[in-house]
C-alpha positions in Angstrom: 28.9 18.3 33.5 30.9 15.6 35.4 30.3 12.2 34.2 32.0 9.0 35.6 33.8 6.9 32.4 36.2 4.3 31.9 36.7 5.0 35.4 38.0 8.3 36.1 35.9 11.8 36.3 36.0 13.5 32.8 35.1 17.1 31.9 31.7 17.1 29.3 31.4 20.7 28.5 28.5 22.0 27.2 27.4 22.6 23.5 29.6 24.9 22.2 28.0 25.1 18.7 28.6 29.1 17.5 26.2 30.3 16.1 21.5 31.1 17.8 19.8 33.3 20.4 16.2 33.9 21.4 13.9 36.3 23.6 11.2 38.0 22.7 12.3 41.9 21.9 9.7 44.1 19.9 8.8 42.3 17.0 12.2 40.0 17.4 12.4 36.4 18.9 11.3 35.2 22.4 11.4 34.8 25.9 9.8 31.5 26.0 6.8 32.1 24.2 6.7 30.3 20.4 9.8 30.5 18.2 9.6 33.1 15.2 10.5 30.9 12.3 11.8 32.1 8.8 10.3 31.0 5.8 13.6 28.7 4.8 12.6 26.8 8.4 10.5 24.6 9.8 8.5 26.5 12.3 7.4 22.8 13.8 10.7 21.5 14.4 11.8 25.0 15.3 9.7 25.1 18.3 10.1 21.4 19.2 13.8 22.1 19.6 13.3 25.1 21.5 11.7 23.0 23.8 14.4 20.4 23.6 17.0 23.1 24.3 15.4 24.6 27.2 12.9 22.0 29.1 13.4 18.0 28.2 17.6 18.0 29.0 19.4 14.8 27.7 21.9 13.8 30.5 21.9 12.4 33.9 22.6 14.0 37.0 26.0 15.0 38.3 25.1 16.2 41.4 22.6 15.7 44.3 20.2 18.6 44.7 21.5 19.8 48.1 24.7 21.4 46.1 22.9 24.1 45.6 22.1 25.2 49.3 25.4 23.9 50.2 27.7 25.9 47.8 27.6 28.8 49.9 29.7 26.9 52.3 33.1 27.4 50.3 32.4 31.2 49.7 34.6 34.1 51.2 31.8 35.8 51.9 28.6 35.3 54.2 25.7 34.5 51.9 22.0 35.0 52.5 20.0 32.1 54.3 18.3 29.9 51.5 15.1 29.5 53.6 14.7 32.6 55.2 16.0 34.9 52.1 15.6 32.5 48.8 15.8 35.4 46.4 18.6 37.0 47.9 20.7 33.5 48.1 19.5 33.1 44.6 21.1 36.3 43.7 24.4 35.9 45.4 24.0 32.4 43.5 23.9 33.2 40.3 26.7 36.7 41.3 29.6 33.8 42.2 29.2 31.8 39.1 28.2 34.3 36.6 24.9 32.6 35.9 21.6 34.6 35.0 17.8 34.0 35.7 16.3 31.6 33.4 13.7 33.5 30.8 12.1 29.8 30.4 10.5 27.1 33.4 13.5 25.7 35.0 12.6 24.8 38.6 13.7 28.2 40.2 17.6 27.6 38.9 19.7 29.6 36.8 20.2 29.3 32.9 23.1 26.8 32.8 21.6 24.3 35.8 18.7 22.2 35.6 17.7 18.9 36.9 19.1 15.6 35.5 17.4 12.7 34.5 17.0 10.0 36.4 15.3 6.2 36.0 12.7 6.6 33.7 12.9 10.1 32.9 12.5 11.5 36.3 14.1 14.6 37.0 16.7 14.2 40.3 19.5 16.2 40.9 21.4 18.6 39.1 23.8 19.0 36.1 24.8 22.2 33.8 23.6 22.5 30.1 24.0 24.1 27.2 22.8 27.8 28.2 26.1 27.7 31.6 28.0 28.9 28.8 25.2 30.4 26.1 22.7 31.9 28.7 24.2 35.4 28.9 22.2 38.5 30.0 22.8 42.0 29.3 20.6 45.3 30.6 19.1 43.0 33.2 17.5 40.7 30.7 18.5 37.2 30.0 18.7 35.8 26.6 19.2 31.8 25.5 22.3 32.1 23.0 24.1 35.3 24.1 27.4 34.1 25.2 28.0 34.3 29.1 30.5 36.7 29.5 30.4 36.4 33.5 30.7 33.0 34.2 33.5 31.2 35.9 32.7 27.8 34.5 35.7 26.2 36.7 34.4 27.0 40.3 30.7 25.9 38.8 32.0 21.9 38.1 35.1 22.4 40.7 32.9 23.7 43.8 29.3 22.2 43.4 31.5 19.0 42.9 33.1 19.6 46.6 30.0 21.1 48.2 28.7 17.4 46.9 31.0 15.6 48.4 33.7 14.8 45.9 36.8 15.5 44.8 37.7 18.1 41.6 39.7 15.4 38.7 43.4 16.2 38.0 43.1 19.2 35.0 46.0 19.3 32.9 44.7 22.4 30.9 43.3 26.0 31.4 39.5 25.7 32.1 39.2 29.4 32.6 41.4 32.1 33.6 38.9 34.9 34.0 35.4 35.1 33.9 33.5 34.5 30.3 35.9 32.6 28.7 35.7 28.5 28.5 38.0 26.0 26.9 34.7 23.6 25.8 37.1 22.9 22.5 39.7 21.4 24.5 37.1 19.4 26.7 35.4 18.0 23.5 39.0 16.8 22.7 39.4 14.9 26.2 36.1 13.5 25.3 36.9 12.9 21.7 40.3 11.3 22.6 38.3 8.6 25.3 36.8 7.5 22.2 37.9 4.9 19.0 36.4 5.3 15.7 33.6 3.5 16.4 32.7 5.2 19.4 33.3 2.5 22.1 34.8 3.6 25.1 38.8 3.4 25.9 40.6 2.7 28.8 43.8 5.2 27.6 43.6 8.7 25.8 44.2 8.8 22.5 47.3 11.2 21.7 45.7 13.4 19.7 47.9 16.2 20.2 45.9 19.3 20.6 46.4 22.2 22.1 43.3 24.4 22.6 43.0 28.0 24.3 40.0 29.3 26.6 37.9 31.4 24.2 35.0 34.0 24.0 31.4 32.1 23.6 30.1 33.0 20.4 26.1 33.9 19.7 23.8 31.7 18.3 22.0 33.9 16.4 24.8 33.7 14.0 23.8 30.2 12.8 21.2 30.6 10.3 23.6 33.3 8.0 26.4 31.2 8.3 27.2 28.6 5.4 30.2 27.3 7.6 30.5 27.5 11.6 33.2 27.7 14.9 36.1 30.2 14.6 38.3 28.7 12.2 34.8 28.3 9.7 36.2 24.5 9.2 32.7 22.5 10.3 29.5 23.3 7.9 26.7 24.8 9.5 24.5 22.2 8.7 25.9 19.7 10.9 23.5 18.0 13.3 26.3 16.0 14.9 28.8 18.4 15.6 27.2 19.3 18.7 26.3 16.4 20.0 30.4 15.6 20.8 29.7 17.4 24.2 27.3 13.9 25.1 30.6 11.8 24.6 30.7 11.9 28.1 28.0 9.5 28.9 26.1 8.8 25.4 26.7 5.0 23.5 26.4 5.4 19.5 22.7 3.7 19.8 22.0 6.3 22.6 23.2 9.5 20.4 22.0 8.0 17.1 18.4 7.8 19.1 18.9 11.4 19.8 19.8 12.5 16.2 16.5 13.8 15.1 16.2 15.9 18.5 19.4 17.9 17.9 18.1 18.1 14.0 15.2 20.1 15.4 17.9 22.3 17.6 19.2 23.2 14.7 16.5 24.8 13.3 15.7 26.6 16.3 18.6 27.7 16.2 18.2 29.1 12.8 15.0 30.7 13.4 16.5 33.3 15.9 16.8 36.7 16.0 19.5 39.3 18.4 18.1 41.5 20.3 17.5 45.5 19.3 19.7 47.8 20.8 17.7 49.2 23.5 19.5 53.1 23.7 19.0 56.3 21.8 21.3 56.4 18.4 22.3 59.4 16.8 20.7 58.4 13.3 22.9 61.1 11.1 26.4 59.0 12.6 24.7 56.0 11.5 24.0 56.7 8.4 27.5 58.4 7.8 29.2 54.8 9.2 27.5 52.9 7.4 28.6 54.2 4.7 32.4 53.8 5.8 31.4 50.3 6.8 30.4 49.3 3.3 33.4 50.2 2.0 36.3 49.2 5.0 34.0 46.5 6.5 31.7 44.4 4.3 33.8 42.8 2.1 34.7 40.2 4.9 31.5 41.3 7.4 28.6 41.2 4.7 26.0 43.7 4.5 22.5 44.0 6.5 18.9 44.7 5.9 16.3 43.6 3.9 18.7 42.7 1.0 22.0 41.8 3.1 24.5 39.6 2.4 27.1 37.5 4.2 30.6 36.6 2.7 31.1 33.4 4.9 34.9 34.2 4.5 37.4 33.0 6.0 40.7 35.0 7.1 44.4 33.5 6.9 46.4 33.6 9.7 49.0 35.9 8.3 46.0 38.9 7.3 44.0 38.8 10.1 47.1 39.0 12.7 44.6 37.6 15.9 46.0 35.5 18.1 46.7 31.8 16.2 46.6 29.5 19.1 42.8 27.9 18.8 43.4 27.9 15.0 46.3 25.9 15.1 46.0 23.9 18.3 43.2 22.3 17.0 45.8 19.0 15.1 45.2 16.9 12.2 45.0 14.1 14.3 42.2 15.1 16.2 40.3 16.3 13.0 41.7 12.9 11.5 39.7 10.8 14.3 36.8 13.1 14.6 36.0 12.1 10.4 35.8 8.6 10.9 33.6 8.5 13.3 29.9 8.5 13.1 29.9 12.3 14.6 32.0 13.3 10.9 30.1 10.3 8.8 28.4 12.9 7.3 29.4 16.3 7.9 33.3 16.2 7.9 35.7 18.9 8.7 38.0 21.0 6.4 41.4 19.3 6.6 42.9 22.3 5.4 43.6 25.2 8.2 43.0 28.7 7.0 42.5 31.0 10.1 39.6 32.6 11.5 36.0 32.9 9.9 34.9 36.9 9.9 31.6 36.9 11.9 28.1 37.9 11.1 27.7 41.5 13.2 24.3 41.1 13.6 23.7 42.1 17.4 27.4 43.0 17.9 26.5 45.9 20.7 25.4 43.0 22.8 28.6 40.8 22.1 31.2 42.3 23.9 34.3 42.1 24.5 35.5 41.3 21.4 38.0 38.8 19.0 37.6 35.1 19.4 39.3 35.6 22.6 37.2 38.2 24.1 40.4 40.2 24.3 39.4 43.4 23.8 37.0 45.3 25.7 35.1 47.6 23.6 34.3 48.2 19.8 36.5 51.4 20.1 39.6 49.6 21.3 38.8 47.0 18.4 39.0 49.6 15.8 41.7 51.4 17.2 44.6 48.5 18.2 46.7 51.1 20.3 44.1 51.8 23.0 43.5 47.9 23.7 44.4 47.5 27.6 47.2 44.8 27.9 45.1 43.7 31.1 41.4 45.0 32.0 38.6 44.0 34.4 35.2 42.6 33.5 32.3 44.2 35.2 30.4 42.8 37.7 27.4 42.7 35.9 25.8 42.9 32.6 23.5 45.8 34.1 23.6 49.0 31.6 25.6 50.9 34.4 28.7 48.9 33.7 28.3 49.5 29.8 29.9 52.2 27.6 27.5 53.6 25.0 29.6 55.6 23.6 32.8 52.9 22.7 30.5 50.2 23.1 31.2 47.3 25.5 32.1 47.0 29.0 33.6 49.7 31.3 36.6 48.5 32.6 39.7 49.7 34.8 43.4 48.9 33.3 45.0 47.0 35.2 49.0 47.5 36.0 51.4 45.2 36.0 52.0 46.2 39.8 48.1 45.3 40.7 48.1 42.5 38.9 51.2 41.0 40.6 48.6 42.3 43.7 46.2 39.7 42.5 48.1 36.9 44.6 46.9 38.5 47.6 43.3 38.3 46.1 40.7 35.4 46.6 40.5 32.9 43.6 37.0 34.5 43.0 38.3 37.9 43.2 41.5 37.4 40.7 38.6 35.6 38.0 37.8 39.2 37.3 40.7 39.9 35.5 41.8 39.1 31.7 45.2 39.2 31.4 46.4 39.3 27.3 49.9 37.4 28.0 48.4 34.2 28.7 48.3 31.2 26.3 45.9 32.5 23.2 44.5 35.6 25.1 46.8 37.9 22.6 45.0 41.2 21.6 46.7 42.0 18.7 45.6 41.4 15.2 42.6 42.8 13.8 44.1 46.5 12.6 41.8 47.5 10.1 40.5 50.1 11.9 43.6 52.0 12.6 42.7 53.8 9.3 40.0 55.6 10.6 40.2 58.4 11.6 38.3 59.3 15.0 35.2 60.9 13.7 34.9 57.6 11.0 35.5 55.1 13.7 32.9 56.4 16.0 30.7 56.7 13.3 30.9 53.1 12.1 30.5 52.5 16.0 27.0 54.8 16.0 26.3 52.3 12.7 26.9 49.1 14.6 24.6 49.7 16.9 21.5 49.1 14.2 22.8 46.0 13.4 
């Protein structure tokens, strides 16, 4: 959200925790109906944060309701009257900004926007949450925790912020340069950097030095398996502050220690989710003959699944995982420095020592693409084979299943050349957002090679296998 402090309009982010996800699938989590708790949880608290998460909303508003009917205003395209056709502007709504139906109550809006609260808890206006950048949707079917791999979380806070009147603030980093990625680490640095140790406000940045890329939003369904969290795996998983940075923005230290126990009982929500089932047929004889080449290429850094699976919690260096280093090494010892003696790392500090990227969890991975920290690569296929990864490539314009490859698993896309992209000048802002382009700052594709030593029959085998997970 947009929050006025020490004067001047600040970017606040949303929660970028990594790691929970919910819906009800089968005999898997919800859609807004109770939480499915595991034993190690607290089914209570579970279900009080899911309601935290999804219906009470912490912040006040950034924006006066009419933003939402007025939008439409600064599109290139004729949109559909909000009064005569609400649906239909609803649609073309949610198509500009890459924002999904909520599968909760949420006043008609879009996972990602909801009202604010106003004097005495009233809710007025509007403001983003946590699910603009994990509310995703795949298949048609929206799911709290998936990462949003459409959204174009810069025209959300830039236009809504014009269509209300105001003026954009003065960036001096990469929000997003194509749809579905977000810099959130960088603008919980801004906020981070506003602040002294013992949270007061400042009138001056602190130079903090750091140097974060846009990245892929991670699934929260990961949480519960994880014994340490974010890419670089430097943050335990049991922190309860670590996401509440994204509330620097407006929140005093009384304010967020008052809200301590609430984002305790996100937590374990979080940790009582489940992904989703892969929803297609699945040749059950590939499976079984990839899983076997998983458990002995794969598991020793992705963990094993089923009833008696197990998860490594490792952590890659730099040098063996090859990925691109830029969010593992933009994040600066001065920043990690500050963020431990404050009250937000009082009790859960970060690793001062810098490793390089934790190996995910793959549970739900079919629903996950594209793929690396990054979201640099398109498909599985392309992830296991490092030659055929596209240099540049389109995101869909939908998470609908006719826009998804079954077969390499991911998102059809078109290469893009180096002639159409120089094209893209000629396209509309909106247009170009469509686009990932692996030469910009800590969008690299390489890294990641262990699959090259599959052979093609093995690789889409393990592929056929990831799909159970």
């Amino acid at each position: 959200m947009w929050v006025r402090l020490v004067g001047r309009w600040v970017m606040a982010g949303t929660m970028v925790l990594a790691s929970a996800h919910a819906e009800l699938l089968g005999s898997r989590v919800w859609a807004g109906g109770p939480a499915v708790a595991h034993s190690a949880f607290d089914p209570t608290a579970a279900e009080r944060g899911r309601l935290a998460l999804t219906i009470k909303g912490f912040l006040k508003p950034a924006w006066s309701e009419s933003v939402y009917r007025n939008a439409a205003r600064q599109w290139d395209q004729p949109a559909p009257d909000p009064d005569i056709d609400p649906a239909g502007y609803a649609a073309a709504f949610r198509y500009r900004y890459g924002l999904h139906p909520a599968p909760y109550p949420n006043d008609g809006l879009p996972m990602g926007l909801r009202r604010g609260l106003g004097p005495g808890g009233t809710k007025t206006g509007l403001q983003i949450d946590c699910m603009v950048c994990h509310g995703g949707s795949i298949g048609g079917q929206s799911y709290v925790g998936l990462g949003n791999t459409q959204l174009d979380l810069k025209a959300v806070l830039f236009e809504l912020t014009i269509a209300d009147g105001g003026r954009p603030p003065f960036s001096t980093f990469v929000l997003n340069s194509s749809r579905g990625t977000n810099n959130a680490g960088q603008v919980a640095a801004v906020l981070l950097s506003l602040r002294n140790t013992d949270l007061s406000a400042r009138s001056f940045p602190l130079p903090l030095e750091v140097n974060l890329p846009e990245m892929d939003t991670p699934p929260w369904w990961h949480m519960k398996r994880k014994r340490t969290m974010y890419y670089d795996g430097r943050t335990d998983a049991s922190s309860v502050r670590t996401s509440m940075q994204f509330l620097l923005g407006e929140k005093s230290l009384d304010e967020l220690k008052a809200l301590e126990p609430a984002f305790r009982d996100i937590l374990a929500f979080f940790k009582s989710l489940e992904p989703p089932r892969y929803p297609l047929p699945i040749d059950s004889v590939k499976a079984a003959r990839g899983e076997a080449v998983f458990k002995t290429t794969c598991a020793r850094c992705h963990g094993t699944y089923g009833p008696d699976g197990t998860y490594p919690n490792k952590v890659v260096p730099l040098d063996v995982i090859g990925t691109d280093p830029a969010r593992s090494v933009g994040l600066s010892d001065r920043l990690v420095a500050h963020y431990n003696k404050t009250w937000l790392g009082a009790v859960v500090k970060v690793d001062t020592k810098r490793v390089g990227y934790q190996a995910p969890p793959l549970d739900g991975i079919w629903a996950t693409a594209p793929y690396l920290h990054n979201g640099s690569v398109p498909t599985l296929h392309a992830l296991l084979s490092s030659s055929s990864r596209p240099a540049r490539f389109t995101r869909p314009p939908s998470t609908d299943f006719v826009h998804y490859d079954t077969s390499h698993v991911g998102w059809k896309f078109t290469e893009v050349s180096t002639d159409l992209l120089a094209s893209t000048a000629r396209r509309s802002p909106f247009q170009a957002k469509f686009i990932v382009d692996t030469s910009r700052f800590g969008m690299g594709n390489d890294g990641h090679t262990f699959g090259d030593q599959l052979s093609e029959p093995e690789r889409l085998d393990v592929i056929e296998y990831l799909k159970t997970l």
